[in-house]
N, C-alpha and C positions, 0 to 999 in steps of 0.2 A: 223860160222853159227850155229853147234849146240849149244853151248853155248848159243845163243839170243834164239834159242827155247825152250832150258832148263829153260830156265830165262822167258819165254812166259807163261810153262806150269805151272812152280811155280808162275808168278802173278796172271795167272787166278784161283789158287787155293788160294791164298791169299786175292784175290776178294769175298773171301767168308765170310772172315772176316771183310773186311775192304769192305763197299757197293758203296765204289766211284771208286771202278775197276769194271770194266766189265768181272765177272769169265767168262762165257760159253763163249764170245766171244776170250778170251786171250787165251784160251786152242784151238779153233780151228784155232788161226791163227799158234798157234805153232806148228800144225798138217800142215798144211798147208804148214809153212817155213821149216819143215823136207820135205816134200814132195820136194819142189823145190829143196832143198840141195840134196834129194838123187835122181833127176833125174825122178821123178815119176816111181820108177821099184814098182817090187811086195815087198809088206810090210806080211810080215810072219802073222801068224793069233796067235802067243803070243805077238807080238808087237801091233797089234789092240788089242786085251784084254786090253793091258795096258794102249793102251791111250782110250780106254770106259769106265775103269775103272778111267780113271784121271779127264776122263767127267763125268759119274756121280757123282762121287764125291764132283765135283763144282758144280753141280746144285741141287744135296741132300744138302750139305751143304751153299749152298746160302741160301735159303729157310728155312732149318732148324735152323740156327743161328737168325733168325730173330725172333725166342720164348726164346734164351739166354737172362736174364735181369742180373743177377748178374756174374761178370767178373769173379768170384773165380770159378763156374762150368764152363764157357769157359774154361780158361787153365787146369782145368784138362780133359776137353773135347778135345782140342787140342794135351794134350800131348798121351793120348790113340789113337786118328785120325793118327799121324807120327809115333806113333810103329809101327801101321798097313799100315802103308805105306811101311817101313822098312821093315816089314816079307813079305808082299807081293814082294818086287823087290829082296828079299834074293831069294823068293822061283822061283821066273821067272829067275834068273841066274842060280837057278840049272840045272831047264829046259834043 
């Protein structure tokens, strides 16, 4: 089960690129199918950070992709967006 939520939260941020997924909606169903998986207990307030931060991110980047017209500034725009993806989940592990 987490897996398919893993895979929820990475489509709706891929939604952002590609506008025939629905980002804000895939990200909270996969809030959502954590939640059933974990029983609805209390979800810690780094772990909400994370997924606020996974939600805006889909909804800044839905919106903002939609001014990208040349494909060579996306990918470098992309490959900056998963560094900081990266340092961000490095830094919430150290937590």
């Amino acid at each position: 089960m987490i897996y398919f939520t893993i895979f929820l939260f990475l489509a709706g941020i891929a939604g952002s690129f590609f506008h025939y997924l629905p980002s804000t909606t895939l990200v909270f169903i996969g809030i959502y199918f954590y939640a059933l998986k974990d029983g609805f207990n209390v979800i810690t307030k780094d772990f909400i950070l994370l997924l606020a931060i996974i939600t805006a991110f889909s909804v800044i980047f839905d919106n903002f992709f939609l001014f990208f017209k040349n494909l060579k500034k996306a990918r470098i725009f992309l490959k900056i967006f998963f560094s900081i993806i990266l340092i961000v989940s490095f830094f919430i592990k150290i937590l």
